[in-house]
C-alpha positions, 0 to 999 in steps of 0.5 A: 500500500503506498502512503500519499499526501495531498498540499492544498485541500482547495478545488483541485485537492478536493477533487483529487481526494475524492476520486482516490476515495470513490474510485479506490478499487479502480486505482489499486488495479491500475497500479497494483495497490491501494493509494492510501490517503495519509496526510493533507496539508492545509492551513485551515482545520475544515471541521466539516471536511470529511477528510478534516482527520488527515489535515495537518498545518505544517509540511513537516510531518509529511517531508519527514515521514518514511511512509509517505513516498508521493505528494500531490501539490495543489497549492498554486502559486509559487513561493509556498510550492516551490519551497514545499516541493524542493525539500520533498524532492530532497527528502526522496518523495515523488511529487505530482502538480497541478501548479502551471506557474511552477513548473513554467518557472522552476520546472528544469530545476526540480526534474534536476532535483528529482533525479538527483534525488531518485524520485520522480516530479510530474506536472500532467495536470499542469496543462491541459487539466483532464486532457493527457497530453504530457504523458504522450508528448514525453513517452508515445511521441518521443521517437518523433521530432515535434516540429510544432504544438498549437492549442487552445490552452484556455476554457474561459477565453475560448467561451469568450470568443465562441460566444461573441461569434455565435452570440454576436455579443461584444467582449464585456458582455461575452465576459460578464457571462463567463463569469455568471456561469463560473468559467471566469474568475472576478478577476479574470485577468490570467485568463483574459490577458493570455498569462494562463495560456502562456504558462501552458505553452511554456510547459509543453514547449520545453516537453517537446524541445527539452528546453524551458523558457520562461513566460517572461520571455513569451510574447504574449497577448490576450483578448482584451482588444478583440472587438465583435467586429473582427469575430465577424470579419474572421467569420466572413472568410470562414474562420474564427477568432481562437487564443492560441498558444504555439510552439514551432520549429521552422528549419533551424528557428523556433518560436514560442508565442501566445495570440488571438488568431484568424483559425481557418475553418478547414483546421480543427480548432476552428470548431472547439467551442466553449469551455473545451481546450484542444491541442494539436501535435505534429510529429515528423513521422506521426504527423498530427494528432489532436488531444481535446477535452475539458482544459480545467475543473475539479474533476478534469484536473483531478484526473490528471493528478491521479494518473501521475499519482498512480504513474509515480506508483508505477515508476514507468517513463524516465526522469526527462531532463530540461535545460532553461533556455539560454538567450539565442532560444527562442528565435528573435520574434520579430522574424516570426512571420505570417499573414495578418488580419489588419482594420484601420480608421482614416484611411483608403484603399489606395494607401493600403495598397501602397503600403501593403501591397497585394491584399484582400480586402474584408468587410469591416465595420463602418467607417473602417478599411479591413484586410488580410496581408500576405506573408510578414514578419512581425517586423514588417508588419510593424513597418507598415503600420508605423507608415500607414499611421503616419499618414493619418490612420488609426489602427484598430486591430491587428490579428496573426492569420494561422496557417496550417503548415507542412504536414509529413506525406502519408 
């Protein structure tokens, strides 16, 4: 029987707690013996919890006891986490997490310490919540060369705009629902501004690459400048308006970003809607492969912990090993390139066409002059901007274009 503890008795170590407690048998026979809920490390008593016998207010106990082998960290946040985690790795106990904001930050560090200390640290639920995707990013596609990832990695945003495209709704209205229907915090800001998704990326691109980088140096934007127009623009070419996180290798570049795009409808992801995350996955030799589900909750999430748990159990795939990212990795952003959904106020056609060359003009809101440009880098892009406001425009949206690249022949 292997003793366990959970830190943090909030949602996600609640749920945890109670899908060890009523799938109990299932989990002794996926592993071959119980998982036995010893401690959980909390700082409130929770006299009403049913799980109030087990809380301790001190990691102590837990770090120094020899049958505890595995803890489960739901604690969120870093500086508690990282402190708890650093000496259970040092103390020889496996640790599984939920905590995307640790592992983006500190994730090359404590696999080090893991496997200096024989122990394993996991972090499935750290991404995608219920969607396993680390499991079959780091053991089933190993043998391929992971040539790109592009995912919706947020549930809140991605109601969001499915909801200003179907419902026609303008952002605070698409926003103010989310949060009516509890897929959105009071303070949504992680989610909206696209911080979430950018921990995500930073996860699953160092999975892929082996090597860390952190969200500081993502270029990250979020939704907050997504007007309804411009959902109806994408729409009107048969596309939709996603937050995208992305991880891609072109020849020797490679470039890791977080953005709103222009998703073609003949791309998958174009159609997840709602409160569901989607990745897709590319490899050299298995081409694409798509993981969808439920990207966040109680249940999904604890999902995801329980397998690391039983997986830890297990001991079945290696330790891998990151390095953080030195400052050449990733490419200068500047030469990432694609084209762009552009609105401007105060201009014509003529001076698009001057500026931008050959373009395809879009329907936009009145008063204002829509278009999709051919392939630019970030830096071209930006000079013709800069030159279009010069002469008198006022940009009102800039949206990348994705674009399904290259695919390995069947």
């Amino acid at each position: 029987m292997a003793k366990i503890a959970i830190m943090g008795l909030g949602v996600v170590g609640g749920g945890t707690a109670d899908l060890l407690t009523e799938n109990r048998e299932k989990i002794r026979a996926a592993c071959g013996e119980y998982l036995d809920l010893k401690y959980i490390l909390d700082i409130r008593d929770m006299p009403e919890s049913p799980y109030r016998d087990l809380i301790v207010h001190d990691i102590a106990p837990i770090a120094e006891d020899p049958e505890v082998s595995i803890v489960a960290e739901t604690i969120g946040g870093v500086k508690h986490a990282y402190e708890h985690t650093v000496r259970l790795l040092k103390a020889g106990k496996s640790v599984v997490t939920s905590n995307k904001q640790l592992v983006s930050e500190h994730g090359a560090e404590l696999l080090a310490l893991a496997k200096e200390h024989g122990c394993r640290y996991l972090f499935e639920a750290s991404t995608g919540g219920g969607i396993p995707v680390i499991g079959p990013l780091s053991r089933d596609l190993s043998g391929n060369e992971i040539t790109e990832i592009s995912g919706i990695l947020n549930g809140t945003t991605n109601y969001i705009l499915t909801r200003m495209k179907g419902g026609g709704v303008g952002f605070e209205t698409a926003l103010a629902e989310a949060q009516e229907k509890g897929y959105a915090e009071r303070d949504p800001s992680a989610d909206v501004e696209g911080t979430d998704a950018c921990r995500k990326i930073s996860i699953l691109a160092a999975t892929a690459f082996s090597k860390l980088i952190p969200p500081a140096r993502i270029h990250t934007e979020g939704i907050t400048a997504i007007r309804q127009s411009d959902v109806a623009a994408a729409a009107s070419v048969g596309a939709a308006v996603k937050l995208l996180g992305r991880a891609i290798r072109r020849g020797g570049e490679c470039f890791v970003l977080v953005s709103p795009f222009f998703v073609p409808g003949d791309s998958p992801l174009a159609h997840v809607d709602g409160v569901y995350n989607a990745i897709s996955v590319t490899g050299n030799y298995v081409g694409d492969v798509m993981f969808y589900g439920r990207g966040a909750g109680a249940k999904a999430t604890a999902s995801a912990v329980v397998a690391d748990l039983i997986a830890a159990v297990n001991e079945g795939a290696p330790v891998p090993a990151w390095e953080n990212a030195g400052e050449d990795f990733p490419t200068e952003f500047g030469s990432f390139s694609c084209p762009r959904y552009l609105a401007f106020a105060g201009i014509d056609r003529n001076a698009v066409r001057v500026v931008f060359g050959d373009v395809t003009f879009l329907s936009g809101a009145e008063g204002e002059v829509a278009f999709l440009t051919s392939q630019k880098t970030e830096a071209e892009c930006a000079d013709g901007i800069a030159r279009l406001s010069v002469g008198g425009g006022q940009l009102l949206s800039m949206i990348r274009v994705y674009e399904i690249g290259e695919r390995p022949e069947a």
